[in-house]
PDB file of N, CA, C and O in Angstrom, chain B, residues numbered from 101:
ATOM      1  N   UNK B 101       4.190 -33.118 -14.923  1.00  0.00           N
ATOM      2  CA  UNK B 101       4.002 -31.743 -14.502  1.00  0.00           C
ATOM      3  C   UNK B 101       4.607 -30.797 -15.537  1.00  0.00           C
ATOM      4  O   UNK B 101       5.611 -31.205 -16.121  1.00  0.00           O
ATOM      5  N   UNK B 102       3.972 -29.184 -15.944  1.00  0.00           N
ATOM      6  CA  UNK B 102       4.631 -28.874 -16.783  1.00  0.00           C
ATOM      7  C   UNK B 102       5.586 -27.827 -16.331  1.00  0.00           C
ATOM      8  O   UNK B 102       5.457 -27.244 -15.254  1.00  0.00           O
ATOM      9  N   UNK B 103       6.658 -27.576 -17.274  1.00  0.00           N
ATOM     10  CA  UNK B 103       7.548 -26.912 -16.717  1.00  0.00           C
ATOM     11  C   UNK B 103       7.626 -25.311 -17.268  1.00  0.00           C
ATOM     12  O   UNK B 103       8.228 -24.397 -16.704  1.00  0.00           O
ATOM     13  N   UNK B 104       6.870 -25.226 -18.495  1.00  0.00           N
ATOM     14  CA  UNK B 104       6.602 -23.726 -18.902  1.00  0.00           C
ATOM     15  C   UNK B 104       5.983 -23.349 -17.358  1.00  0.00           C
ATOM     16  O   UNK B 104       5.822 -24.097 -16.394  1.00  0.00           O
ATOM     17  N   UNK B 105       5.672 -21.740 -17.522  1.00  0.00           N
ATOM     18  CA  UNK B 105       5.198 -20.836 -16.543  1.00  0.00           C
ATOM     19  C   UNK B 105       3.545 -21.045 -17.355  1.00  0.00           C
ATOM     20  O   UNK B 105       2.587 -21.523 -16.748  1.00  0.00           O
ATOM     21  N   UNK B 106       3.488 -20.611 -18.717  1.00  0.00           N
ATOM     22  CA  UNK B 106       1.629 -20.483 -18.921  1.00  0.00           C
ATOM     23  C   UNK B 106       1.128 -21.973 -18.971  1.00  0.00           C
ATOM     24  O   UNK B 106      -0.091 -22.136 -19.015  1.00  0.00           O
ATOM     25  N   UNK B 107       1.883 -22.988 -18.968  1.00  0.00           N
ATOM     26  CA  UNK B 107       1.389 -23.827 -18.558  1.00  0.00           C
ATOM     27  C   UNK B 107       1.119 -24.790 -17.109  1.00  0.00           C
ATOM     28  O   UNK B 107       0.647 -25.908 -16.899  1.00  0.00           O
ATOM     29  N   UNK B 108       1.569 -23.939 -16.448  1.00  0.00           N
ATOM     30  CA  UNK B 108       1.510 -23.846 -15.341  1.00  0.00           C
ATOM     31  C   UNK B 108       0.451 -23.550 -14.785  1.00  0.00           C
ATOM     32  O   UNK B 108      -0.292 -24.215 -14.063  1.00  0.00           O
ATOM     33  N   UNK B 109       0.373 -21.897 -15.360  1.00  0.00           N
ATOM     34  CA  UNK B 109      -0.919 -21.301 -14.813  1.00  0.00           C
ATOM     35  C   UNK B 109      -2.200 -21.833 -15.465  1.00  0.00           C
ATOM     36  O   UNK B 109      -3.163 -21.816 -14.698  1.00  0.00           O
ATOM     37  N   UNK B 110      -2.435 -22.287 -16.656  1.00  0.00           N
ATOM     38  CA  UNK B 110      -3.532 -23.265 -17.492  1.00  0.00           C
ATOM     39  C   UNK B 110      -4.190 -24.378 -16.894  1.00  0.00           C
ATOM     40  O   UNK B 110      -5.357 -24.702 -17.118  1.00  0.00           O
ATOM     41  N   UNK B 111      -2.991 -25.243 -15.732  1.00  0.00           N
ATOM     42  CA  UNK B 111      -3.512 -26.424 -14.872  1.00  0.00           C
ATOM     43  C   UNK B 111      -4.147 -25.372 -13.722  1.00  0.00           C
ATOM     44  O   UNK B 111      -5.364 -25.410 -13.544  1.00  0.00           O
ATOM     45  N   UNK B 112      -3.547 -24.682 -13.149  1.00  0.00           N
ATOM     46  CA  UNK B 112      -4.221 -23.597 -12.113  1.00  0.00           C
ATOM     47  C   UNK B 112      -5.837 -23.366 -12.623  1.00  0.00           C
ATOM     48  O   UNK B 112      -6.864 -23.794 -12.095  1.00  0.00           O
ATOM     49  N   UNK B 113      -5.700 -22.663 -13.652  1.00  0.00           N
ATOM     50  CA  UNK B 113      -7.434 -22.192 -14.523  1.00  0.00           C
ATOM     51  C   UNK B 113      -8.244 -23.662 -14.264  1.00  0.00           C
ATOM     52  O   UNK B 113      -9.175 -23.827 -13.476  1.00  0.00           O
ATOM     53  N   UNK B 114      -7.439 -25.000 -15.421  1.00  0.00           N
ATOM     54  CA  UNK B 114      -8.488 -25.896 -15.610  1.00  0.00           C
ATOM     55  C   UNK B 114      -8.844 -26.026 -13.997  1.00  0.00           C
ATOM     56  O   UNK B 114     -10.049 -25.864 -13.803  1.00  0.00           O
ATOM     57  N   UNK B 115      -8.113 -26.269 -12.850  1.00  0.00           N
ATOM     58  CA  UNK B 115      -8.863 -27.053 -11.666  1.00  0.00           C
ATOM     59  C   UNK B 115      -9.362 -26.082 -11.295  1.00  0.00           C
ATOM     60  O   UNK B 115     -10.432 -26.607 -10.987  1.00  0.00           O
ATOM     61  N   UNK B 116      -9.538 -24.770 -10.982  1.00  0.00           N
ATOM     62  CA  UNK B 116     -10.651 -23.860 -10.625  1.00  0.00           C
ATOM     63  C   UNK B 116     -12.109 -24.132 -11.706  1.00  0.00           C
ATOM     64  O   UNK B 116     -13.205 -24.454 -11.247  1.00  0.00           O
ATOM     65  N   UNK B 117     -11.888 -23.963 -12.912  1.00  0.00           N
ATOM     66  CA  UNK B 117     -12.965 -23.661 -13.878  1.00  0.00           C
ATOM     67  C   UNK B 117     -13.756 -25.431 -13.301  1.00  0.00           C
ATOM     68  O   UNK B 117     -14.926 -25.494 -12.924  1.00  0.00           O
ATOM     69  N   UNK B 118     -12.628 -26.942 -13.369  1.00  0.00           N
ATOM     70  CA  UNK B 118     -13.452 -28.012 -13.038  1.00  0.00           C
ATOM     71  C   UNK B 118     -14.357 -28.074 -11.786  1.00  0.00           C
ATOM     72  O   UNK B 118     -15.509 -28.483 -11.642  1.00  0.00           O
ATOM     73  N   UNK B 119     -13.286 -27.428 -10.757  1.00  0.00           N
ATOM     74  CA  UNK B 119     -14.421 -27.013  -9.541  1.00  0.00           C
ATOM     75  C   UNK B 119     -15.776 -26.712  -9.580  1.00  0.00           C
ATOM     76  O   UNK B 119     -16.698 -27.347  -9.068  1.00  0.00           O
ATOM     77  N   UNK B 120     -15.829 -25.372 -10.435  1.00  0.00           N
ATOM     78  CA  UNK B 120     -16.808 -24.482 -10.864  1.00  0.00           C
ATOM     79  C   UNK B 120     -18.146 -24.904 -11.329  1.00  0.00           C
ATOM     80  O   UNK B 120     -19.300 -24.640 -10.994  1.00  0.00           O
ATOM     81  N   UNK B 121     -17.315 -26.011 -12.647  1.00  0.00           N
ATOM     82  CA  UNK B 121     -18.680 -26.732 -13.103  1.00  0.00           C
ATOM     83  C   UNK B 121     -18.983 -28.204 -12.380  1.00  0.00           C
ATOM     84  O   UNK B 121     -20.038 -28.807 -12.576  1.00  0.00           O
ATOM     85  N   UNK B 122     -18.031 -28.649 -11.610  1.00  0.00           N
ATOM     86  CA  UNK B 122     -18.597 -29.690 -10.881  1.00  0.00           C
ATOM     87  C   UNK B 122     -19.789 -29.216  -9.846  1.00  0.00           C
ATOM     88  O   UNK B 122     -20.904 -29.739  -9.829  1.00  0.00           O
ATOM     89  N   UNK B 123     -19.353 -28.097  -8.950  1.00  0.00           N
ATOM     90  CA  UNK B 123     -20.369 -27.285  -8.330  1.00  0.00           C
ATOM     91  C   UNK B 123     -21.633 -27.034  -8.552  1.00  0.00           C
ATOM     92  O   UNK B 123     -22.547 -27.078  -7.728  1.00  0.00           O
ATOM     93  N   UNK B 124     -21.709 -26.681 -10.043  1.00  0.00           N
ATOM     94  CA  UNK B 124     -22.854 -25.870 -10.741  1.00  0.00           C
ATOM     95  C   UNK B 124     -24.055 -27.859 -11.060  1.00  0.00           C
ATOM     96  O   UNK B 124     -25.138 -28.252 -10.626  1.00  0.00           O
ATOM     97  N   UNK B 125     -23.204 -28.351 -11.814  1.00  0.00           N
ATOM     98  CA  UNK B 125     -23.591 -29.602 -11.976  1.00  0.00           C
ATOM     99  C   UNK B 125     -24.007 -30.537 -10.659  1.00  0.00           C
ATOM    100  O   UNK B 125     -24.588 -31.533 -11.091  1.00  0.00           O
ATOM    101  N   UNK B 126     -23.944 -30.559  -9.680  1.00  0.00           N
ATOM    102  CA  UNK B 126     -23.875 -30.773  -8.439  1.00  0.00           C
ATOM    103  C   UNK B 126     -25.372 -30.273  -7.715  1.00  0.00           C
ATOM    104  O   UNK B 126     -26.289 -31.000  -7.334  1.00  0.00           O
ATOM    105  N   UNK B 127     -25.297 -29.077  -7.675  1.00  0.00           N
ATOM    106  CA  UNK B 127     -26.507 -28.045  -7.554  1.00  0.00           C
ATOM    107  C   UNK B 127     -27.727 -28.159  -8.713  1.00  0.00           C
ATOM    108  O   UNK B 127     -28.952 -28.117  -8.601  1.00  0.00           O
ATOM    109  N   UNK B 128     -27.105 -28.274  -9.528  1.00  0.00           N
ATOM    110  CA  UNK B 128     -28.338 -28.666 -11.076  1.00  0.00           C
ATOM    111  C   UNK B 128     -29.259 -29.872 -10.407  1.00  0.00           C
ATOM    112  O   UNK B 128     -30.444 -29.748 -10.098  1.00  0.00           O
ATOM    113  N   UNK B 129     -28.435 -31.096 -10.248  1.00  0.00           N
ATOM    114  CA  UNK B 129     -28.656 -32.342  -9.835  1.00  0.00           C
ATOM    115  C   UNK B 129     -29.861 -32.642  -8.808  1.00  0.00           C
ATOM    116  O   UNK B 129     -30.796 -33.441  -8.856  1.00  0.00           O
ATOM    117  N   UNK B 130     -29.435 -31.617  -7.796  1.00  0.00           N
ATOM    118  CA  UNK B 130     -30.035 -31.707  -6.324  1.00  0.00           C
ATOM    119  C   UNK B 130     -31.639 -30.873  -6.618  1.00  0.00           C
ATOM    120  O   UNK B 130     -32.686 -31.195  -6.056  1.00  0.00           O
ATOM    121  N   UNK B 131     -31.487 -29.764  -7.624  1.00  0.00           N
ATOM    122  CA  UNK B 131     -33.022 -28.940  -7.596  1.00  0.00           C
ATOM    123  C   UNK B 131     -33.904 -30.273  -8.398  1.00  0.00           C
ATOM    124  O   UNK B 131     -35.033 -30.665  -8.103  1.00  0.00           O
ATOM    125  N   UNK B 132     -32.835 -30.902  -9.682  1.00  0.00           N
ATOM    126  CA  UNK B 132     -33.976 -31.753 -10.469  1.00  0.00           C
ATOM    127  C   UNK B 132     -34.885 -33.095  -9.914  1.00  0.00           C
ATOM    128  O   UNK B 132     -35.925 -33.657 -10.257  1.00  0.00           O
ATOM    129  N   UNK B 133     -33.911 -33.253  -8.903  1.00  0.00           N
ATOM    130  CA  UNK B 133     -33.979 -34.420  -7.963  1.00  0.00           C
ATOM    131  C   UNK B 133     -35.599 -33.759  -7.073  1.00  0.00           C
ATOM    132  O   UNK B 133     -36.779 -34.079  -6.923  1.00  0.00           O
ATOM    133  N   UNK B 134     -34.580 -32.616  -6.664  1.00  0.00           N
ATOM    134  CA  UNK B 134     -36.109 -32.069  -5.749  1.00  0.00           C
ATOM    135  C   UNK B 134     -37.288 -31.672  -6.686  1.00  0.00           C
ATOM    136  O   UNK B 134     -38.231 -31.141  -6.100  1.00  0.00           O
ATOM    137  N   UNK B 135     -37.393 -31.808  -7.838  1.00  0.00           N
ATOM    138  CA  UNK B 135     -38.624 -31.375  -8.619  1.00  0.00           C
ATOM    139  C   UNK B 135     -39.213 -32.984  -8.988  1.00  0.00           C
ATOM    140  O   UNK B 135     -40.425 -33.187  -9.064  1.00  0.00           O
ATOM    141  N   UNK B 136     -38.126 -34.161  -9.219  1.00  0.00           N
ATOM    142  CA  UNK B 136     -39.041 -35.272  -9.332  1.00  0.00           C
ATOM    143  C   UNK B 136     -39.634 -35.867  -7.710  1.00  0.00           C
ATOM    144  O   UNK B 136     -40.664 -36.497  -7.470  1.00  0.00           O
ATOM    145  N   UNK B 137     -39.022 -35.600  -7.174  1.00  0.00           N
ATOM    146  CA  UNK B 137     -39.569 -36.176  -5.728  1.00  0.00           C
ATOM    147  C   UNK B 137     -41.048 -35.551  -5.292  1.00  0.00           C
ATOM    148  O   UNK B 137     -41.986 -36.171  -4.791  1.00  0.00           O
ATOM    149  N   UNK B 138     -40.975 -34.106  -5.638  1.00  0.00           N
ATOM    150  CA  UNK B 138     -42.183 -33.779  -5.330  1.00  0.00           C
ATOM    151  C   UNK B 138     -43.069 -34.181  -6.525  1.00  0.00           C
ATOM    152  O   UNK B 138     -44.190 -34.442  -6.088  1.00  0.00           O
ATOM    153  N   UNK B 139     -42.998 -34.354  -8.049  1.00  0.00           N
ATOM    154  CA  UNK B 139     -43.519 -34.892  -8.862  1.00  0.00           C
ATOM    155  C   UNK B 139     -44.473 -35.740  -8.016  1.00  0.00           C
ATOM    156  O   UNK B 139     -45.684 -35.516  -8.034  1.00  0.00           O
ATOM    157  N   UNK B 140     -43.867 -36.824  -7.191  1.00  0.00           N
ATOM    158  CA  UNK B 140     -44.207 -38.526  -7.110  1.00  0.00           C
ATOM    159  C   UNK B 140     -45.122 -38.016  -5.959  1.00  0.00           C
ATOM    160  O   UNK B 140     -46.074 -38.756  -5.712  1.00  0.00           O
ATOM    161  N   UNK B 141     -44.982 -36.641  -5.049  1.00  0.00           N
ATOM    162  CA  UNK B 141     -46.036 -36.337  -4.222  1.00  0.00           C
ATOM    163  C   UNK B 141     -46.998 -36.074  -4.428  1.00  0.00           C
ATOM    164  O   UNK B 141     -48.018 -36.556  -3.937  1.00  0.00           O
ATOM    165  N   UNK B 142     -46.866 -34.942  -5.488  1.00  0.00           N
ATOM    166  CA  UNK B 142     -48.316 -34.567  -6.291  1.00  0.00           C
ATOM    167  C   UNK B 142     -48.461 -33.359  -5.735  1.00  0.00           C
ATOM    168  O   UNK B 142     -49.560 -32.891  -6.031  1.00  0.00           O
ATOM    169  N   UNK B 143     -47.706 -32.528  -4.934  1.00  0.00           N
ATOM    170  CA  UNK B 143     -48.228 -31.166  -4.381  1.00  0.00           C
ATOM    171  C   UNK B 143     -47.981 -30.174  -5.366  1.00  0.00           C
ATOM    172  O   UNK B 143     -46.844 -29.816  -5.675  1.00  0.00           O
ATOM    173  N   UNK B 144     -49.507 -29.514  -6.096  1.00  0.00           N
ATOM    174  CA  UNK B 144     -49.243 -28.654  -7.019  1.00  0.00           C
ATOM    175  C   UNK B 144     -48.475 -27.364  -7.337  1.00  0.00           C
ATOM    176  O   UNK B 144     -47.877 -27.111  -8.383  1.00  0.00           O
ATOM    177  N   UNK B 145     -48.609 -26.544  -6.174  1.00  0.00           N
ATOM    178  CA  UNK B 145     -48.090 -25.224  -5.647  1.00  0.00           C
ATOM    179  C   UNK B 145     -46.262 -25.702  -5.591  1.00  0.00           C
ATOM    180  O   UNK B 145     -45.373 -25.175  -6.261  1.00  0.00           O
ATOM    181  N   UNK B 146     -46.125 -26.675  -4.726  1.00  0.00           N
ATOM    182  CA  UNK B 146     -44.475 -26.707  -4.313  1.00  0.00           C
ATOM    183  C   UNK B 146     -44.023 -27.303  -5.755  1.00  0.00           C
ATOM    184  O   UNK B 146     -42.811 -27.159  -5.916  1.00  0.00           O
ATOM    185  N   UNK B 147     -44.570 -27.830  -6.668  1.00  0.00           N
ATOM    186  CA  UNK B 147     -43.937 -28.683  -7.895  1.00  0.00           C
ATOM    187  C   UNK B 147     -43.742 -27.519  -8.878  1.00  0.00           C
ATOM    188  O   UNK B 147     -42.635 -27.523  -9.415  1.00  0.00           O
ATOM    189  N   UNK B 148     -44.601 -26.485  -9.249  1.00  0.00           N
ATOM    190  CA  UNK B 148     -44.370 -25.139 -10.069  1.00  0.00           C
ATOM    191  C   UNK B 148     -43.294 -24.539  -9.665  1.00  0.00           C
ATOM    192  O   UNK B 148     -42.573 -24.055 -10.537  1.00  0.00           O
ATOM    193  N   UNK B 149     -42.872 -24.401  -8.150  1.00  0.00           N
ATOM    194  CA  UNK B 149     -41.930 -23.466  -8.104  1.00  0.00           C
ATOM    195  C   UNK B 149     -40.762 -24.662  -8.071  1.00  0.00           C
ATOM    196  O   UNK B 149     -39.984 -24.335  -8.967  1.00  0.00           O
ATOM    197  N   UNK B 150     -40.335 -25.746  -7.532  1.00  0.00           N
ATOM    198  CA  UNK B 150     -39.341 -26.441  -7.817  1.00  0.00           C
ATOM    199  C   UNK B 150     -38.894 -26.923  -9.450  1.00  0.00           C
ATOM    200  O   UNK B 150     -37.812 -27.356  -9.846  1.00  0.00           O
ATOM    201  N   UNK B 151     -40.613 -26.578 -10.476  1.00  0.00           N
ATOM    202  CA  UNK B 151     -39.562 -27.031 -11.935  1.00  0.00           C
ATOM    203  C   UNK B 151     -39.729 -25.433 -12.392  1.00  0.00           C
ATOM    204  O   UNK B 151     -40.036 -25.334 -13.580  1.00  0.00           O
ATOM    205  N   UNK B 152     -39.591 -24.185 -11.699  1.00  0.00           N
ATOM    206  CA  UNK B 152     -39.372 -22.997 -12.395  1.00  0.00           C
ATOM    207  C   UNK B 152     -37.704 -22.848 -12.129  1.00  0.00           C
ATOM    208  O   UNK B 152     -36.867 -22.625 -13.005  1.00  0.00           O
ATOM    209  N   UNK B 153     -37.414 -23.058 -10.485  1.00  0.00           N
ATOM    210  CA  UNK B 153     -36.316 -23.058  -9.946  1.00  0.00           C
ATOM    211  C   UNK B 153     -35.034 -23.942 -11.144  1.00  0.00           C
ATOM    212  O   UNK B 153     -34.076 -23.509 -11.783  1.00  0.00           O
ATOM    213  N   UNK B 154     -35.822 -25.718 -10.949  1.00  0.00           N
ATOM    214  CA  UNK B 154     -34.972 -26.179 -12.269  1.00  0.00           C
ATOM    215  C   UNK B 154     -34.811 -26.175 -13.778  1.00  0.00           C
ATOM    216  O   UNK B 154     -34.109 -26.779 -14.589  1.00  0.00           O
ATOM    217  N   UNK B 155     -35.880 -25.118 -13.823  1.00  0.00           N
ATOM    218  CA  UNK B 155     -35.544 -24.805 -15.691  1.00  0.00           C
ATOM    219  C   UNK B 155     -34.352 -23.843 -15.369  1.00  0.00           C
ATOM    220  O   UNK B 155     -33.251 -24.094 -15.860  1.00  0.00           O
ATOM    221  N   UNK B 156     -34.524 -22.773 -14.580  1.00  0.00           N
ATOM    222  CA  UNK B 156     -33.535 -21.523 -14.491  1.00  0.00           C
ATOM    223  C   UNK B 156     -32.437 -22.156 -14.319  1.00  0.00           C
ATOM    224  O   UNK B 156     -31.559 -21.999 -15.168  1.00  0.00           O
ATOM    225  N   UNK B 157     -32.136 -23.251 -12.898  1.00  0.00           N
ATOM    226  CA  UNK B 157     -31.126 -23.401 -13.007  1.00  0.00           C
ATOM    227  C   UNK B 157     -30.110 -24.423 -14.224  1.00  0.00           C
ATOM    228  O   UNK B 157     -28.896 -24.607 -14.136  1.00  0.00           O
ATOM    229  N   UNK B 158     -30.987 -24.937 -15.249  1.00  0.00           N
ATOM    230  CA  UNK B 158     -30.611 -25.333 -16.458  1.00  0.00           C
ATOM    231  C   UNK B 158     -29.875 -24.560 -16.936  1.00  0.00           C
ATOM    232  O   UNK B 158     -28.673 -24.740 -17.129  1.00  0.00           O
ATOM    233  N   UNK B 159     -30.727 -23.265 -17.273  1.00  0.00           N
ATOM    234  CA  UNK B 159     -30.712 -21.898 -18.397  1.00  0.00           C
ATOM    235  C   UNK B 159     -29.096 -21.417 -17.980  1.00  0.00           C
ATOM    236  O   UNK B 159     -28.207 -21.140 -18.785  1.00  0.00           O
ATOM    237  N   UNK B 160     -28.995 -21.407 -16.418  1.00  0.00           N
ATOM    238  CA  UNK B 160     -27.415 -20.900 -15.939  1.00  0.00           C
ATOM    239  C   UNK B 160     -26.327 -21.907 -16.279  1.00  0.00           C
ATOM    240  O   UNK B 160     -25.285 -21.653 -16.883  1.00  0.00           O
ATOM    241  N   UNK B 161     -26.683 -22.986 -15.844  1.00  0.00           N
ATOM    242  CA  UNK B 161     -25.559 -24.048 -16.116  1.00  0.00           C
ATOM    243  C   UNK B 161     -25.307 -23.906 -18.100  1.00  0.00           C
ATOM    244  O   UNK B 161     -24.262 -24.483 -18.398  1.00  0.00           O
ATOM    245  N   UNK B 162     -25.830 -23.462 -19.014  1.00  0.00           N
ATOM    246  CA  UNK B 162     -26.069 -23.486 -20.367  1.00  0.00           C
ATOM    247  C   UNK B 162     -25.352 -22.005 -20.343  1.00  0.00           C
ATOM    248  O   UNK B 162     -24.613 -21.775 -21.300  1.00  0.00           O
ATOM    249  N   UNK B 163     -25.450 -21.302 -19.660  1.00  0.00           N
ATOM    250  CA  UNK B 163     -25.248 -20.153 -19.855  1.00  0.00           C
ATOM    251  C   UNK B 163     -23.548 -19.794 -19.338  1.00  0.00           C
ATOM    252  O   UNK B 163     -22.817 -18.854 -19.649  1.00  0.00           O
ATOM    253  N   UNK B 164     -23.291 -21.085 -18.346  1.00  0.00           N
ATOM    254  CA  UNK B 164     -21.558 -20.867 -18.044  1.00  0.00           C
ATOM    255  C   UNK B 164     -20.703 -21.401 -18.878  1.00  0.00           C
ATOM    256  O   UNK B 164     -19.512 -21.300 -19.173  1.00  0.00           O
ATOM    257  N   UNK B 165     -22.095 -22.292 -19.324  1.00  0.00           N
ATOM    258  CA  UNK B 165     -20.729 -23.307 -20.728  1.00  0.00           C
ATOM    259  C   UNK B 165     -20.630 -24.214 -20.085  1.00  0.00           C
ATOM    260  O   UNK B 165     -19.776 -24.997 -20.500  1.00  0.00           O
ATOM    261  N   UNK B 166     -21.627 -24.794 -18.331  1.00  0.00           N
ATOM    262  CA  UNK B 166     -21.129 -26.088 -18.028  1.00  0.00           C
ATOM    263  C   UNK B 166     -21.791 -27.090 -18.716  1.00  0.00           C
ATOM    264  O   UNK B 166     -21.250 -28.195 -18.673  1.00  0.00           O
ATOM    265  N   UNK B 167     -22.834 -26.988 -19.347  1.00  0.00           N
ATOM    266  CA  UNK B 167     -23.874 -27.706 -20.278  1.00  0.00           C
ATOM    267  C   UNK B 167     -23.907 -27.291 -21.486  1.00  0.00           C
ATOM    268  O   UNK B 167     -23.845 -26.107 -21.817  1.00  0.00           O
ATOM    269  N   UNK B 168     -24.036 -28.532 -22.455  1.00  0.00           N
ATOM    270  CA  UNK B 168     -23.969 -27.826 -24.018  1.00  0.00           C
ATOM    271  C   UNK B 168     -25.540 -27.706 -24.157  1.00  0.00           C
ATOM    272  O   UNK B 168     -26.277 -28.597 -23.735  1.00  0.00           O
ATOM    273  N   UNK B 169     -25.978 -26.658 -24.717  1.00  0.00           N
ATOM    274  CA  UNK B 169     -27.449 -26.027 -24.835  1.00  0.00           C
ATOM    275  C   UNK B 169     -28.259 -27.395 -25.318  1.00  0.00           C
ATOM    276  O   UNK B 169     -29.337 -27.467 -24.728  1.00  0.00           O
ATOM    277  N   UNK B 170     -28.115 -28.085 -25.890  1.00  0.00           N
ATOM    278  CA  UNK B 170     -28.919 -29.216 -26.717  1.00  0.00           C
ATOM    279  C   UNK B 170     -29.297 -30.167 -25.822  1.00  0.00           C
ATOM    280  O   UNK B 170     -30.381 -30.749 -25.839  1.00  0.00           O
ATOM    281  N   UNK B 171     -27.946 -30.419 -24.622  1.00  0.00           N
ATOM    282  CA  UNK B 171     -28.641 -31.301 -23.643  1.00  0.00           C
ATOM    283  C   UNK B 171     -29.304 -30.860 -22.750  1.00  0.00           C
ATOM    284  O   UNK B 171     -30.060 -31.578 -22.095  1.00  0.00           O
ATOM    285  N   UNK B 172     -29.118 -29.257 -22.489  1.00  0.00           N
ATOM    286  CA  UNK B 172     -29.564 -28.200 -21.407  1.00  0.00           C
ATOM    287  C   UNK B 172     -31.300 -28.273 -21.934  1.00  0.00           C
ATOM    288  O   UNK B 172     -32.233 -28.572 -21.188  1.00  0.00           O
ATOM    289  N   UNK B 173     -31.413 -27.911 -23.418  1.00  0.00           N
ATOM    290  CA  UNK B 173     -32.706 -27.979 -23.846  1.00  0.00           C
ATOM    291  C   UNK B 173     -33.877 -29.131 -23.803  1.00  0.00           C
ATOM    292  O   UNK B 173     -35.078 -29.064 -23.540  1.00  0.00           O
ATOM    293  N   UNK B 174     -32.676 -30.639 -24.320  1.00  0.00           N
ATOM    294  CA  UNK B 174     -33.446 -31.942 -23.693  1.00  0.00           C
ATOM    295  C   UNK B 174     -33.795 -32.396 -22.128  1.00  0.00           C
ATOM    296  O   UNK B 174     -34.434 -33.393 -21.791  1.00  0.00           O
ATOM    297  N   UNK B 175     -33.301 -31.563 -21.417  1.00  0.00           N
ATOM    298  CA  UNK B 175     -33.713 -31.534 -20.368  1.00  0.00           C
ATOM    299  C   UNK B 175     -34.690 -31.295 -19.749  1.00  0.00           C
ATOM    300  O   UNK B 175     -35.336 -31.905 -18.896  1.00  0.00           O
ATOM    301  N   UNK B 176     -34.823 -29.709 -20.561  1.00  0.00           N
ATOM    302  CA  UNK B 176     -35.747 -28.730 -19.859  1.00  0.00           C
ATOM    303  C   UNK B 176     -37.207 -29.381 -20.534  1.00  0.00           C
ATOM    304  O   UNK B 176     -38.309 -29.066 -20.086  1.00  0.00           O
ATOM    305  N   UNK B 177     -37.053 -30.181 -21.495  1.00  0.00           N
ATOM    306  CA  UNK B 177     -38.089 -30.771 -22.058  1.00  0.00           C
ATOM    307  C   UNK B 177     -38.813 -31.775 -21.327  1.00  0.00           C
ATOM    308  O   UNK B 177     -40.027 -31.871 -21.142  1.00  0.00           O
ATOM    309  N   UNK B 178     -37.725 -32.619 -20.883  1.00  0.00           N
ATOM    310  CA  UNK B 178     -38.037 -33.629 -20.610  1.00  0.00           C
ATOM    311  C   UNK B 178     -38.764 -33.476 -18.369  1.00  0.00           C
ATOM    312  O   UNK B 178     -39.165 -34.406 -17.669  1.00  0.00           O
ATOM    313  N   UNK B 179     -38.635 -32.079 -18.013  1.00  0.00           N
ATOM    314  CA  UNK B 179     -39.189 -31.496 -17.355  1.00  0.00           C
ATOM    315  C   UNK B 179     -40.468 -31.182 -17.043  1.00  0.00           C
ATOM    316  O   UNK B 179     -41.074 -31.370 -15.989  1.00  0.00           O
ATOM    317  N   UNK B 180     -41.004 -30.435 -18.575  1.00  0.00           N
ATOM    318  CA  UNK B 180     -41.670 -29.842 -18.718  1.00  0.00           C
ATOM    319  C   UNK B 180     -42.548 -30.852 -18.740  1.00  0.00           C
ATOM    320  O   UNK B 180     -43.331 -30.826 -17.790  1.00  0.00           O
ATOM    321  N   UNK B 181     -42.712 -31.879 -19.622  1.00  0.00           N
ATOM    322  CA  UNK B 181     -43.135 -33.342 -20.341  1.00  0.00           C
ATOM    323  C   UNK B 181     -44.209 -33.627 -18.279  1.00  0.00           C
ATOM    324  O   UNK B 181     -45.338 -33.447 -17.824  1.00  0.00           O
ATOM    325  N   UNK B 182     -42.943 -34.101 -17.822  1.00  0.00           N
ATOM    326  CA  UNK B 182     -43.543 -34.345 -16.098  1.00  0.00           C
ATOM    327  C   UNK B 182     -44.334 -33.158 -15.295  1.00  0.00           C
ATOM    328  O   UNK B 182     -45.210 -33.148 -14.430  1.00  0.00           O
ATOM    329  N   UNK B 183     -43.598 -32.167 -16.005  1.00  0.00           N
ATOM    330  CA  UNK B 183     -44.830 -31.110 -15.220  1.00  0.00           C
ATOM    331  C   UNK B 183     -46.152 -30.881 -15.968  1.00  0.00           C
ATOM    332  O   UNK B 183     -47.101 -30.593 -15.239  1.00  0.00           O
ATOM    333  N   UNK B 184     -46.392 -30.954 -17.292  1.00  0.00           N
ATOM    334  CA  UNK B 184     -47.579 -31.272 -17.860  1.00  0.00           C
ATOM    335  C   UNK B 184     -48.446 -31.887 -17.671  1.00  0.00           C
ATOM    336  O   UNK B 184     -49.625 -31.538 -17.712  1.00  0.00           O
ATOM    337  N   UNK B 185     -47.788 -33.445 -17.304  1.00  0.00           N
ATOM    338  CA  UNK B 185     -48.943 -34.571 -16.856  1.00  0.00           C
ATOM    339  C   UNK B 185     -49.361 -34.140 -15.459  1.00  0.00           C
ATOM    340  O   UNK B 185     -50.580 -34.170 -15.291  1.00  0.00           O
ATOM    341  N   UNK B 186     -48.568 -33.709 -14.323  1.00  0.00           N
ATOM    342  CA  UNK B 186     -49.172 -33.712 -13.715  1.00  0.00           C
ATOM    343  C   UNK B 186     -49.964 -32.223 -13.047  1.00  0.00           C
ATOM    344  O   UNK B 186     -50.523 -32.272 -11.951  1.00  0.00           O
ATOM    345  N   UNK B 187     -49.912 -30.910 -13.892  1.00  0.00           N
ATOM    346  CA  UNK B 187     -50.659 -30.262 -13.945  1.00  0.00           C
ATOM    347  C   UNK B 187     -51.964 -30.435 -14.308  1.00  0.00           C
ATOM    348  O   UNK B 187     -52.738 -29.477 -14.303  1.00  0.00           O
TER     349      UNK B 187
END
């Protein structure tokens, strides 16, 4: 445990900020999940708005700093790739 005061408050920051992006990462997880599931259904209308929902929510997670842009971008690719075929 540390015994300075700003290091004190630094363990305070990191477990809020880990919260934060476990959260965000958490939520990322659950829309991409819901965009391949409907993938495997084939419903055209609900699959556009579930991989618009999970590009954006990429773009945010990239945008808090919980994702480094390169994997945020191989992602959104590898998205797009499944929504292509089955458009």
């Amino acid at each position: 445990m540390p015994n300075i005061k700003s290091a004190k408050k630094r363990v305070k920051v990191i477990q809020t900020k880990t919260l934060r992006n476990q959260m965000i990462k958490s939520q990322l997880k659950t829309y991409i999940k819901k965009f391949e599931l409907l993938a495997e259904q084939g419903n055209t209308a609900e699959i556009e708005a579930a991989y618009r929902l999970a590009v954006k929510k990429l773009d945010q997670a990239i945008a808090k700093g919980t994702m480094h842009k390169n994997t945020g971008s191989r992602k959104k690719s590898q998205l797009t790739l499944k929504f292509n075929k089955i458009a």
